[in-house]
Residue frames as a rotation matrix with the C-alpha (Angstrom) as fourth column:
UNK 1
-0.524 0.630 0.573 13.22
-0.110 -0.717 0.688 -32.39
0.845 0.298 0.445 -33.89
UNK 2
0.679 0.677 -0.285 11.79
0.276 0.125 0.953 -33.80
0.681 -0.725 -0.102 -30.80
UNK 3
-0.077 -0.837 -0.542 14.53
0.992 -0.011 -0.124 -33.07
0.098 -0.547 0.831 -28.89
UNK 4
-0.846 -0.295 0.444 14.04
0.462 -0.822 0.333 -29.81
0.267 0.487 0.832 -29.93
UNK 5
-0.046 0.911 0.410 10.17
-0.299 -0.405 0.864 -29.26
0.953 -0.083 0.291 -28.95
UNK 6
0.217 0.023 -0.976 11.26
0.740 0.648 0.179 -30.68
0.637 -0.761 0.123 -25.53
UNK 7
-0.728 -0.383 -0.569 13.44
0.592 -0.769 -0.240 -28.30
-0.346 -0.512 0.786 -24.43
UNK 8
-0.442 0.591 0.675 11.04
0.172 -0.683 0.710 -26.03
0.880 0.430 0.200 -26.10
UNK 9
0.511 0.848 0.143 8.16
-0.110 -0.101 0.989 -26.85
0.853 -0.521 0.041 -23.91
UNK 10
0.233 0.060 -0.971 10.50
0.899 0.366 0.239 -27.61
0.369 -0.929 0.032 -21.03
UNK 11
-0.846 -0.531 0.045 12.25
0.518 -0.840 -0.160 -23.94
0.123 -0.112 0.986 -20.82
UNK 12
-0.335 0.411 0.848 8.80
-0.258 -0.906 0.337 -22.36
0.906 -0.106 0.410 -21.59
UNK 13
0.305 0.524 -0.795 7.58
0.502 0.621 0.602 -24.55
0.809 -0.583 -0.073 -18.14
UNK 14
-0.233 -0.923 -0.305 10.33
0.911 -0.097 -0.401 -23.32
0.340 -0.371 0.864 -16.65
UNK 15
-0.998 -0.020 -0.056 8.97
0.036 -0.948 -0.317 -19.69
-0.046 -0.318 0.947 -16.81
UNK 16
0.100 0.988 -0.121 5.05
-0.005 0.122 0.993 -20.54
0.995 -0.098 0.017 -17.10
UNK 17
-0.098 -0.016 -0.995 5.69
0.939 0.329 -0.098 -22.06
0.329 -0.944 -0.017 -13.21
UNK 18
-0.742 -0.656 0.137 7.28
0.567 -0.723 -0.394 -18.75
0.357 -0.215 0.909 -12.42
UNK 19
-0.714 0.670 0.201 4.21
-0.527 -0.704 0.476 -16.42
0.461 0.234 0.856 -13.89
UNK 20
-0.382 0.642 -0.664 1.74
0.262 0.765 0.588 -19.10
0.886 0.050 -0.461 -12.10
UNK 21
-0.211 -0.028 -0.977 2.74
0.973 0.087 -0.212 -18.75
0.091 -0.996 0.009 -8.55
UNK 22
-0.948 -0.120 -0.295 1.78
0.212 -0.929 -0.304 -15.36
-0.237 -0.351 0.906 -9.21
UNK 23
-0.170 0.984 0.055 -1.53
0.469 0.130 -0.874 -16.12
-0.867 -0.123 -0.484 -9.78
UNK 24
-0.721 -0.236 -0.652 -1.25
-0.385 -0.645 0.660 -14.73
-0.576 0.727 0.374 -13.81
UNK 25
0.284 0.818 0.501 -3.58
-0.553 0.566 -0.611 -15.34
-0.783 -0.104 0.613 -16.45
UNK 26
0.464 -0.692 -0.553 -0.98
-0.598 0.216 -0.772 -16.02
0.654 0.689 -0.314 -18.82
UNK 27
0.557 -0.361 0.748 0.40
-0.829 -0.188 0.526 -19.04
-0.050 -0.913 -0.404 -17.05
UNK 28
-0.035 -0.542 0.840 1.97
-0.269 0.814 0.514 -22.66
-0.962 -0.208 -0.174 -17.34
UNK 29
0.385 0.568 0.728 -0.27
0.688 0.349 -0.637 -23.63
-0.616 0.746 -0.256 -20.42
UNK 30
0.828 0.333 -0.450 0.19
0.116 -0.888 -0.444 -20.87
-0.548 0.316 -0.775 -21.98
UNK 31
0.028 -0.960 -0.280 4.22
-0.897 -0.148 0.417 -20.37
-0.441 0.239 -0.865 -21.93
UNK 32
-0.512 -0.623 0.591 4.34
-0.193 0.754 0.627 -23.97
-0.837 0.207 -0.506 -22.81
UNK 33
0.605 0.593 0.532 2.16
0.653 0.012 -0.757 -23.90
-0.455 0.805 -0.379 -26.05
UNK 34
0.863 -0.377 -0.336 3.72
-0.482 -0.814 -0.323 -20.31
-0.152 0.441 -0.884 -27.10
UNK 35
-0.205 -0.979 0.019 7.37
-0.811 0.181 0.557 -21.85
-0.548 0.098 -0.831 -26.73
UNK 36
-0.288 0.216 0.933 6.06
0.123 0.974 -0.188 -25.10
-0.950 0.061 -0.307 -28.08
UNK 37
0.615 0.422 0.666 4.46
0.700 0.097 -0.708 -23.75
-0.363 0.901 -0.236 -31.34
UNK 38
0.561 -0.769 -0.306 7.88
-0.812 -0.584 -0.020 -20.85
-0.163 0.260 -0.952 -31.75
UNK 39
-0.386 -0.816 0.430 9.85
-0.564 0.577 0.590 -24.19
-0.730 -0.015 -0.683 -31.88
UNK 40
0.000 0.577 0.817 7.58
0.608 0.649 -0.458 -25.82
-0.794 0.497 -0.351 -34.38
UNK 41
0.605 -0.460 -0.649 8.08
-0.486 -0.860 0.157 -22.94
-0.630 0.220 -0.744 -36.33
UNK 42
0.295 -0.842 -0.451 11.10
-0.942 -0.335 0.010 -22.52
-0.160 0.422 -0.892 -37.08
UNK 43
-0.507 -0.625 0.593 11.39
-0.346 0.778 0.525 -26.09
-0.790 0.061 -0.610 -37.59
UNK 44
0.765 0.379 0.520 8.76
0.537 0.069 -0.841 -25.91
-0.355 0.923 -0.151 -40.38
UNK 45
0.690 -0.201 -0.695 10.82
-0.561 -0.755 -0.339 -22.63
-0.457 0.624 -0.634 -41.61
UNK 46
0.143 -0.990 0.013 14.06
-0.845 -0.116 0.522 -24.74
-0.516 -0.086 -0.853 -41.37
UNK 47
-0.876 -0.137 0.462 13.08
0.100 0.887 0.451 -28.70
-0.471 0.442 -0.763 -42.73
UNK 48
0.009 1.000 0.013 9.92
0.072 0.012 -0.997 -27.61
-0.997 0.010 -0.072 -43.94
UNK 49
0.888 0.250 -0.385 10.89
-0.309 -0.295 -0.904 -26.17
-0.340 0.922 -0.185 -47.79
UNK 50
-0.164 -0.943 0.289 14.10
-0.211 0.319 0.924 -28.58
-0.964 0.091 -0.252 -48.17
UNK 51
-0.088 -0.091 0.992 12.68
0.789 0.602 0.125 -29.03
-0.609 0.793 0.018 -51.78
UNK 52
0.950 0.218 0.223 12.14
0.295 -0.858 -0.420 -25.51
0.099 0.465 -0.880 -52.71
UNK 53
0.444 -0.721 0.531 15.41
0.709 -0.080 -0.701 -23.51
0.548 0.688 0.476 -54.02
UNK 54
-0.410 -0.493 0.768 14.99
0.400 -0.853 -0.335 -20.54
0.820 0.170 0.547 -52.49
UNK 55
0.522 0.325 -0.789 13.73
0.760 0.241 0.603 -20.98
0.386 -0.914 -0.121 -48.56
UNK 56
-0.151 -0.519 0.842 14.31
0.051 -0.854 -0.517 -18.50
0.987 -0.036 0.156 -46.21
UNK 57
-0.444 -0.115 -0.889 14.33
0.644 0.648 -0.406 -19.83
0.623 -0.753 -0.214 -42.33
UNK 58
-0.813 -0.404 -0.419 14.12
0.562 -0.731 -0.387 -16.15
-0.150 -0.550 0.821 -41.06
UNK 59
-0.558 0.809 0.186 10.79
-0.527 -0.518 0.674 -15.34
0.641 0.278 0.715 -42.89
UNK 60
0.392 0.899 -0.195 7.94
0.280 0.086 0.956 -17.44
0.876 -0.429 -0.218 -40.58
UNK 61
-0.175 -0.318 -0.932 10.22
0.912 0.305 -0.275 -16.57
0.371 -0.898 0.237 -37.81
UNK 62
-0.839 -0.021 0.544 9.77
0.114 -0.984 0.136 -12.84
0.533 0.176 0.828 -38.30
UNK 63
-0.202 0.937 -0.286 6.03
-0.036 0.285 0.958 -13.68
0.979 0.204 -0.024 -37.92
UNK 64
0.216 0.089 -0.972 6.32
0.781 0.583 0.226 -15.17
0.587 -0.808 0.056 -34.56
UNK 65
-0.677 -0.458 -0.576 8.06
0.709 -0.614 -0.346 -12.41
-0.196 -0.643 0.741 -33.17
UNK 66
-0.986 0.159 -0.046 5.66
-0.151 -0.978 -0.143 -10.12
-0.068 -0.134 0.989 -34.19
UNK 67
0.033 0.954 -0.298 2.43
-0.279 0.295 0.914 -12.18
0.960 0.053 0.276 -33.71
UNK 68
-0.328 0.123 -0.937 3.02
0.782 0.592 -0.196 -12.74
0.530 -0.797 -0.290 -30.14
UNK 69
-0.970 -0.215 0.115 2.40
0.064 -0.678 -0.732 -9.66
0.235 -0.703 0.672 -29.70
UNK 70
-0.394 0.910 0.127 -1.58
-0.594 -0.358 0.720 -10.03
0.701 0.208 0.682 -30.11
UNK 71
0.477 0.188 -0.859 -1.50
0.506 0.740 0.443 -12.90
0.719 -0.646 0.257 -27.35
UNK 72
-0.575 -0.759 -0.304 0.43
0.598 -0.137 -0.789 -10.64
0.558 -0.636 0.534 -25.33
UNK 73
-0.985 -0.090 0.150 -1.77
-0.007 -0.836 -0.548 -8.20
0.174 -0.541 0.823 -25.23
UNK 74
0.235 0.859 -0.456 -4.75
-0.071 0.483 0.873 -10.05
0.969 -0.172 0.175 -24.46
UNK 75
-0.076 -0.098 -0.992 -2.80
0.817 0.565 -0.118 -10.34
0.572 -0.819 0.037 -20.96
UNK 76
-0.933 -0.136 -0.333 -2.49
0.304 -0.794 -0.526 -6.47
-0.193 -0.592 0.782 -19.72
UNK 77
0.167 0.932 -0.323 -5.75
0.884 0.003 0.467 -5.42
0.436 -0.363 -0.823 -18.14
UNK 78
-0.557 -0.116 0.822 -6.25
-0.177 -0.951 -0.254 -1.79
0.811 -0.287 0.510 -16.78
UNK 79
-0.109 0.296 -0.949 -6.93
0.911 0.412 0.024 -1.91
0.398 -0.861 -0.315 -12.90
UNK 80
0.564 -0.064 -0.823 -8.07
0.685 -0.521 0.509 1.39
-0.462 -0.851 -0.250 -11.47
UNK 81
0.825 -0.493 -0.276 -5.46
-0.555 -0.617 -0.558 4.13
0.105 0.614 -0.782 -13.07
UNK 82
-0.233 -0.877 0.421 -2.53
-0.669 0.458 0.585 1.22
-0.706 -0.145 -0.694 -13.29
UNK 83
0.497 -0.101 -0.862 -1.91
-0.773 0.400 -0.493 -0.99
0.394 0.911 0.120 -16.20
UNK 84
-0.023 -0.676 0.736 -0.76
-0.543 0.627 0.558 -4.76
-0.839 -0.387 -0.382 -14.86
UNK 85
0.550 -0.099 0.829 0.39
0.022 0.994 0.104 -7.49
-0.835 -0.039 0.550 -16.90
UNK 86
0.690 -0.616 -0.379 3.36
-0.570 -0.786 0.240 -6.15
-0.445 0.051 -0.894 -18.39
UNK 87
-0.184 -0.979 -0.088 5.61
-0.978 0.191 -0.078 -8.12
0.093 0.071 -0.993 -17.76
UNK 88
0.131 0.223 0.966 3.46
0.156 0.957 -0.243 -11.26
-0.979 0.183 0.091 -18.36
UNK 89
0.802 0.539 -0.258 3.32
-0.066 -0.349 -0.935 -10.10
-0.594 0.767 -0.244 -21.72
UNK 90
0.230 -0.951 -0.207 6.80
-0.959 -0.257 0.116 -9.41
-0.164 0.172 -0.971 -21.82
UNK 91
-0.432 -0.182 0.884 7.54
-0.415 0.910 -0.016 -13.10
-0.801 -0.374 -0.468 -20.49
UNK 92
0.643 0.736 0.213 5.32
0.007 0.272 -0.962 -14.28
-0.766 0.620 0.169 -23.12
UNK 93
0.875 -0.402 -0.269 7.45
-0.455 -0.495 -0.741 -12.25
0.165 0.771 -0.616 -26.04
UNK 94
-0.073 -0.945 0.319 10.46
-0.969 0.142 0.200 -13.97
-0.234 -0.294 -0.927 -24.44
UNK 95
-0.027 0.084 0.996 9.19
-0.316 0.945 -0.088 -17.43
-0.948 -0.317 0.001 -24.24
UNK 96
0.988 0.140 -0.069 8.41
-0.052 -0.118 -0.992 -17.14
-0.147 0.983 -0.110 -28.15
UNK 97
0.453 -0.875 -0.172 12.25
-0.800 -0.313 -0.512 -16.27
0.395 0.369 -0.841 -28.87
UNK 98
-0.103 -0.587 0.803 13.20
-0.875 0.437 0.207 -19.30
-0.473 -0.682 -0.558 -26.49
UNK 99
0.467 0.225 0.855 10.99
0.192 0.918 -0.347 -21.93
-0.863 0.326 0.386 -28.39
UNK 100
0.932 -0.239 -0.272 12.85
-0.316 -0.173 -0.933 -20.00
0.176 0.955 -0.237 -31.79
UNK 101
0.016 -0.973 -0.231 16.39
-0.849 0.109 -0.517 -20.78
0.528 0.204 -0.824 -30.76
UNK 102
-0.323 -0.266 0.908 15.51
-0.309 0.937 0.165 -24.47
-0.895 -0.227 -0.385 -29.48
UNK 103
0.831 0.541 0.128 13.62
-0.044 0.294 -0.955 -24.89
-0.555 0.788 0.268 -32.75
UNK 104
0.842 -0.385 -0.377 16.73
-0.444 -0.100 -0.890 -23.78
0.305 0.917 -0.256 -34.60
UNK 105
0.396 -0.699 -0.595 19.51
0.714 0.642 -0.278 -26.09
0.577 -0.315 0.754 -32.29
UNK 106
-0.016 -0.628 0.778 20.59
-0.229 -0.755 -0.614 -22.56
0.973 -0.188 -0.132 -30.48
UNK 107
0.626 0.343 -0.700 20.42
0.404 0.625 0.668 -24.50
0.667 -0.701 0.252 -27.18
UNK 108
-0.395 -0.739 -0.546 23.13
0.832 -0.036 -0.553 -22.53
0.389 -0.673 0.629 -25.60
UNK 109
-0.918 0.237 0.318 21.14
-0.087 -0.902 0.423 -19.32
0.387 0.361 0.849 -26.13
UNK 110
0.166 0.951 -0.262 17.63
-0.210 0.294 0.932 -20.72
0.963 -0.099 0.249 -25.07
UNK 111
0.431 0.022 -0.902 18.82
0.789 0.476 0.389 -22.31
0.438 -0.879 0.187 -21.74
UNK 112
-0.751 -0.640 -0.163 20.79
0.579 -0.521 -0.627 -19.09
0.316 -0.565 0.762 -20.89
UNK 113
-0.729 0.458 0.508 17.78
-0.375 -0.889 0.263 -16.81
0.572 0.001 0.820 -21.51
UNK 114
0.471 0.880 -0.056 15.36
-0.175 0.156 0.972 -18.50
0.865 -0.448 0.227 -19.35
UNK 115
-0.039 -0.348 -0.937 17.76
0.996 0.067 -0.067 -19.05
0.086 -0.935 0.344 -16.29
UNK 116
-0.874 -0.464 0.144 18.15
0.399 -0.855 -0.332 -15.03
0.277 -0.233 0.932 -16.72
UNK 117
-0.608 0.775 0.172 14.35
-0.223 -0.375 0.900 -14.68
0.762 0.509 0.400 -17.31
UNK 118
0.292 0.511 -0.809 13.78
0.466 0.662 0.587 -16.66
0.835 -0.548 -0.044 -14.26
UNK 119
-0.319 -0.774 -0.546 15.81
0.933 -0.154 -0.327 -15.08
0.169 -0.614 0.771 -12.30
UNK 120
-0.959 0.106 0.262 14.85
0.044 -0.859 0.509 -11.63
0.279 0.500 0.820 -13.26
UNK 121
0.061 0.998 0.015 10.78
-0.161 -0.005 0.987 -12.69
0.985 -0.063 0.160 -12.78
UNK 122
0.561 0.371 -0.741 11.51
0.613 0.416 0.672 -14.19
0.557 -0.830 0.006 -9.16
UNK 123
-0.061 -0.584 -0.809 14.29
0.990 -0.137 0.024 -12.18
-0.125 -0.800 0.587 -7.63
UNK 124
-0.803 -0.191 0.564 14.12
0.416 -0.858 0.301 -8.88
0.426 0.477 0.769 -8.91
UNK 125
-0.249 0.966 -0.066 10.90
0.425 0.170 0.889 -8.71
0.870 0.194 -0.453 -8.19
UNK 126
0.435 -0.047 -0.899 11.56
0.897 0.115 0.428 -8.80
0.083 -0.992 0.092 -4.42
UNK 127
-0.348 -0.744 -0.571 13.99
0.875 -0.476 0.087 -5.45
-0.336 -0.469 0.817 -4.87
UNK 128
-0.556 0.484 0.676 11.56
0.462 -0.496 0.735 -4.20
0.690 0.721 0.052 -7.44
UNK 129
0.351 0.745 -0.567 9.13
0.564 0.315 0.763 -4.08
0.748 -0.587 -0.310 -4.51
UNK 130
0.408 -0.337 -0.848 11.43
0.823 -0.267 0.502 -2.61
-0.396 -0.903 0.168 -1.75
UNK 131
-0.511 -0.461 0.726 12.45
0.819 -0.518 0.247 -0.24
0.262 0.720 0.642 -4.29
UNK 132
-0.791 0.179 -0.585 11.34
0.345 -0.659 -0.668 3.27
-0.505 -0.730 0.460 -2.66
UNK 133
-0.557 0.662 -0.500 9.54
-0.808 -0.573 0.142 4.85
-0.193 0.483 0.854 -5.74
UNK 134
-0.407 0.494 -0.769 8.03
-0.388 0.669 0.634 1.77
0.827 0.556 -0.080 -6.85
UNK 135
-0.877 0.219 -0.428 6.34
0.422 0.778 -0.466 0.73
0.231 -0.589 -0.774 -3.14
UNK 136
-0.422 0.904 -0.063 3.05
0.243 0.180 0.953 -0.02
0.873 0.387 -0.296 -2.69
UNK 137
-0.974 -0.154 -0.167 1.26
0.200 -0.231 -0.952 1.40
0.108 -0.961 0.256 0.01
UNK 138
-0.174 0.883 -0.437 -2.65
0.756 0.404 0.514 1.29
0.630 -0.240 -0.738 1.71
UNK 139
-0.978 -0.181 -0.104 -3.82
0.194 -0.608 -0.770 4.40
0.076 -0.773 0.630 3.30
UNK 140
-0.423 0.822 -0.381 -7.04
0.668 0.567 0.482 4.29
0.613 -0.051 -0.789 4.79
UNK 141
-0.988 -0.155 0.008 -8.73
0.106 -0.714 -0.692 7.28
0.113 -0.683 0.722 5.83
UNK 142
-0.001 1.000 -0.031 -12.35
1.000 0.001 0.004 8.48
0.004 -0.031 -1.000 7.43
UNK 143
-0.988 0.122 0.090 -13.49
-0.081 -0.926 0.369 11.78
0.129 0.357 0.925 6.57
UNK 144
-0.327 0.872 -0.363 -16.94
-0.086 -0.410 -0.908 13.55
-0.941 -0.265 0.210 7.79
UNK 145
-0.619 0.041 0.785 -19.13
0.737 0.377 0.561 12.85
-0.273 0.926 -0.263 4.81
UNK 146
0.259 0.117 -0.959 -19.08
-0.175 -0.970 -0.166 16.77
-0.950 0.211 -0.230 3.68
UNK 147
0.918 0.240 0.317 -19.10
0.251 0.268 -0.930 17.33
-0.308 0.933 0.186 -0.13
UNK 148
0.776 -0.629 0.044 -15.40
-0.406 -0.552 -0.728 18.23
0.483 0.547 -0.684 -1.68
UNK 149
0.455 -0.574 0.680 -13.76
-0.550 0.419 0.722 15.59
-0.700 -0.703 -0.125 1.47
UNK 150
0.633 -0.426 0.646 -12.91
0.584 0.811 -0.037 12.92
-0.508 0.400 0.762 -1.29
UNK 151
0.381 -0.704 0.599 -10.71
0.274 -0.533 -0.801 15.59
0.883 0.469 -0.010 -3.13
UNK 152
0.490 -0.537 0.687 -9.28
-0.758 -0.652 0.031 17.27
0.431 -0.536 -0.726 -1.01
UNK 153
0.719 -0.265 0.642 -7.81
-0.455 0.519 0.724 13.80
-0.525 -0.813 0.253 0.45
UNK 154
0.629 -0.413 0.659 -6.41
0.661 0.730 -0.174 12.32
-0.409 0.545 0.732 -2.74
UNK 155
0.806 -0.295 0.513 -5.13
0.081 -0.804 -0.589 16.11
0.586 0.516 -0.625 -3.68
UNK 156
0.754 -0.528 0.391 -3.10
-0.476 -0.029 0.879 15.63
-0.452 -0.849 -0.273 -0.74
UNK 157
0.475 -0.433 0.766 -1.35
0.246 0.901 0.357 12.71
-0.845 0.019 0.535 -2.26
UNK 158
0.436 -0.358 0.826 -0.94
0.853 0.458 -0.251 13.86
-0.288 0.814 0.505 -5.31
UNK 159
0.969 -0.073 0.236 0.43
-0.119 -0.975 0.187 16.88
0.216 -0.209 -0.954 -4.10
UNK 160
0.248 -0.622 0.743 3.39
-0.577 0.521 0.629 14.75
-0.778 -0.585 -0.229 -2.28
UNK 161
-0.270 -0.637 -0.722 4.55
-0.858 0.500 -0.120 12.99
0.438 0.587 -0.681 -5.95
UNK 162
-0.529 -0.128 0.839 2.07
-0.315 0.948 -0.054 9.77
-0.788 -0.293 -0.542 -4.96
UNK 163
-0.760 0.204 -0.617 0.82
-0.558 0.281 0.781 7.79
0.333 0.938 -0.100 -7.90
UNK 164
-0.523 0.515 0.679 -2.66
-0.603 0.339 -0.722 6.83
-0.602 -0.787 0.133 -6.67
UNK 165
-0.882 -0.413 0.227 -3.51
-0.346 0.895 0.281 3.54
-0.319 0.169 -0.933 -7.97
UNK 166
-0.529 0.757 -0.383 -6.81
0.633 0.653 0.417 2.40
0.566 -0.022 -0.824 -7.19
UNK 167
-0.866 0.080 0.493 -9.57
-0.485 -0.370 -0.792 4.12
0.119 -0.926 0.359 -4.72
UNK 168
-0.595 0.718 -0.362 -12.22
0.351 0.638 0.685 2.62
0.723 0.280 -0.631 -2.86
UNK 169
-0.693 0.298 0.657 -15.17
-0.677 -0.582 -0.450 4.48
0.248 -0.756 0.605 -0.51
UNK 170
-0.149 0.869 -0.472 -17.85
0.731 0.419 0.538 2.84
0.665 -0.265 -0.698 1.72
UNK 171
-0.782 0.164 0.601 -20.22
-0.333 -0.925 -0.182 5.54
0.526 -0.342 0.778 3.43
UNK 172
-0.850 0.254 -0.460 -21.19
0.522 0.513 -0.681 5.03
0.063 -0.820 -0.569 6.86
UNK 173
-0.268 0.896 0.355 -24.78
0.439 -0.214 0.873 6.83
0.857 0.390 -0.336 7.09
UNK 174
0.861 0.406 -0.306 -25.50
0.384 -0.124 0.915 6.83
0.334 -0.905 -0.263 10.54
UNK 175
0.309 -0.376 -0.874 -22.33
0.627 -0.610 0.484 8.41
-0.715 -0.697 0.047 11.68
UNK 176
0.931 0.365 -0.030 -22.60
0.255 -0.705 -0.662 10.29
-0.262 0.608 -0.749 8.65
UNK 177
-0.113 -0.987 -0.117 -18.25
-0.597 -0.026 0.802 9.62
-0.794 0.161 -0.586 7.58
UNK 178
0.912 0.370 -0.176 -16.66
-0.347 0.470 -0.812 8.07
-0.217 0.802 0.557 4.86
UNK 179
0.506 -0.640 0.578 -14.00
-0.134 0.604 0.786 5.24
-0.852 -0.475 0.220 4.58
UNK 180
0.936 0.084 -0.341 -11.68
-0.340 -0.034 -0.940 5.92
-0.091 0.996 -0.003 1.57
UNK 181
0.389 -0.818 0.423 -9.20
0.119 0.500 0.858 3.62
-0.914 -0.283 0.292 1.10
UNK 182
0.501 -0.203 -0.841 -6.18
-0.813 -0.445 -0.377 4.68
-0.298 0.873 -0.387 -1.30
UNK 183
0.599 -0.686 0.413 -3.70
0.677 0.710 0.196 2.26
-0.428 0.162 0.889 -3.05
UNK 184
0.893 -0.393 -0.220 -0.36
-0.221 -0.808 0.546 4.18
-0.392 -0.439 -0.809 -3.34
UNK 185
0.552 -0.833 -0.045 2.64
0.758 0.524 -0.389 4.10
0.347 0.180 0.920 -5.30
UNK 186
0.633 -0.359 0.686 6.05
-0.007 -0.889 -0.458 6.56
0.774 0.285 -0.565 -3.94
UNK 187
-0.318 -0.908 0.273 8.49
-0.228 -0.207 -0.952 7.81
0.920 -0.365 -0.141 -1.73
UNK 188
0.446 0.521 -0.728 7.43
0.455 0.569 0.685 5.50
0.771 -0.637 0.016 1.56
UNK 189
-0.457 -0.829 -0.321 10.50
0.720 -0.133 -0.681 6.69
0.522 -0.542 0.658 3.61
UNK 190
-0.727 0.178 0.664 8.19
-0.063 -0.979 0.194 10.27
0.684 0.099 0.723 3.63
UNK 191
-0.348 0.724 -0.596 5.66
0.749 0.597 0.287 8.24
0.564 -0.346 -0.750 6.17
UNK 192
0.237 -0.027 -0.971 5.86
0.821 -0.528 0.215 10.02
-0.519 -0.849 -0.103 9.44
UNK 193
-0.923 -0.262 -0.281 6.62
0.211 -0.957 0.202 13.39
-0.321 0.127 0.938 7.96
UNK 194
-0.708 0.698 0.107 2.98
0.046 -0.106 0.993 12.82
0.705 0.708 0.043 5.45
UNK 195
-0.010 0.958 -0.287 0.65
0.743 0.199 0.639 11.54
0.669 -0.207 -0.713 8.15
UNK 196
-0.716 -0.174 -0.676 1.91
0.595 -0.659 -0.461 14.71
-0.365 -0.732 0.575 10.38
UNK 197
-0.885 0.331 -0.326 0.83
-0.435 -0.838 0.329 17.26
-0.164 0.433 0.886 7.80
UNK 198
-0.616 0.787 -0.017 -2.57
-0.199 -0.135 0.971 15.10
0.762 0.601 0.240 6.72
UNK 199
-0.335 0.765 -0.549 -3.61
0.881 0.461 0.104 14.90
0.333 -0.449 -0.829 10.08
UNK 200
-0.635 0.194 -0.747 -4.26
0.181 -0.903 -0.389 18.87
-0.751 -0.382 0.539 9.93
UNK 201
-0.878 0.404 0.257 -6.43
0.231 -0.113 0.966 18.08
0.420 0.908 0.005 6.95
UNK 202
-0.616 0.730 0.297 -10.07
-0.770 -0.480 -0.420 19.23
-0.164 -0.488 0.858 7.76
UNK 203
0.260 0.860 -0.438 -12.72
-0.955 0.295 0.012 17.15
0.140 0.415 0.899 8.12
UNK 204
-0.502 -0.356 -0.788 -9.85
-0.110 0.930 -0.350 13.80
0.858 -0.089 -0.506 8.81
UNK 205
0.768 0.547 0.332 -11.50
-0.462 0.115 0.879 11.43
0.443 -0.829 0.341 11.56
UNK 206
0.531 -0.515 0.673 -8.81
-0.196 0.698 0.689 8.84
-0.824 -0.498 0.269 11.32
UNK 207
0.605 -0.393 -0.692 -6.22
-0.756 -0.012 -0.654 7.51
0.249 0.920 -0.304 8.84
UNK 208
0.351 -0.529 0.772 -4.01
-0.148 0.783 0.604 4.39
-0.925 -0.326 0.197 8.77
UNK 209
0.587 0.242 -0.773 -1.48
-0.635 -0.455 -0.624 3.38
-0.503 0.857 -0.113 6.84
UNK 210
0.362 -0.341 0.868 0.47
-0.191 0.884 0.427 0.20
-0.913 -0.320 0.255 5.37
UNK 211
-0.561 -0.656 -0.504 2.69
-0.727 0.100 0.679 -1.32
-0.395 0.748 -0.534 2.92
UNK 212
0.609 0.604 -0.514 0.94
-0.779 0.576 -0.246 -3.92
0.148 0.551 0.822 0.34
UNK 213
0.495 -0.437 0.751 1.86
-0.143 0.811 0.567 -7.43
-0.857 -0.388 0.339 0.45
């Protein structure tokens, strides 16, 4: 049984690290408790009612799987018109299932799914990212500070099939402009064709534009 809450907690470490370095609030602690009390579990379900006739392993496990989900969603936060911590959440819902099949001896099963889960969180990520529709982009424009400028700039975008994330303005008084920076999700490749057509927008002073880190 200790054997068994080791690997628990060491697999959920394993992906807690992962979700850390990303600066989550769902992070080391976390995975290693969740995987740590799924493995405790199922090791009540399994030696827990060895005197009772009529025990069913498969009933507190049910539970688990579907009580992580209220700790899951304690991690996804709404940022702006985007929804992040997904796939902490997810990672979570996994780590649960990892501490169930070290809890029950499935040890081939547990060590596979967190090398995939790892894998998946760190590398993917990277292609997830370079992935045209799915890159982030910073476009940073000034505009004469004339009523109907802040539409008309984001209508652009969302004219062009960009998902516009986040927006932030600071308004310059004395030269009487305004600095509205978008956050951008879409078709990046479309750069140098987009900033042609929005520098005939009315009212543009300047614009810049960049990929998120």
């Amino acid at each position: 049984m200790v054997v068994r809450l080791l690997l628990a907690g060491l697999m959920g470490a394993v992906i807690g690290l992962e979700r850390e370095s990303h600066g989550r609030p769902a992070g080391l602690r976390t995975h290693v408790i969740v995987s740590l009390g799924a493995c405790l579990i199922m090791l009540i379900s399994i030696y827990g009612f060895e005197e009772s006739g009529n025990r069913d392993p498969a009933r507190l496990a049910a539970q688990v799987i579907s009580g992580i989900g209220f700790l899951g969603a304690g991690t996804i936060l709404r940022e702006g018109a985007s929804v992040i911590g997904l796939t902490t959440a997810a990672s979570l819902w996994v780590v649960a299932g990892i501490g169930l099949a070290m809890g029950s001896g499935f040890y081939l099963g547990g060590v596979a799914t967190t090398i995939l889960a790892v894998c998946t969180l760190a590398f993917l990520d990277k292609i997830e990212k370079n992935y045209p529709s799915r890159a982030g982009i910073i476009v940073e424009g000034i505009v004469e500070d004339k009523p109907g400028q802040l539409e008309s700039f984001c209508k652009f975008f969302s004219d062009h099939a960009f998902k516009i994330k986040k927006v932030n303005l600071k308004v310059d008084e004395e030269k009487k402009q305004t600095r509205i920076i978008l956050h951008l999700q879409g078709q990046s490749q479309l750069k140098a064709r987009i900033l042609s057509e929005l520098s005939t927008l009315p009212g543009l002073v300047k614009v810049k534009w960049r990929f998120e880190d």
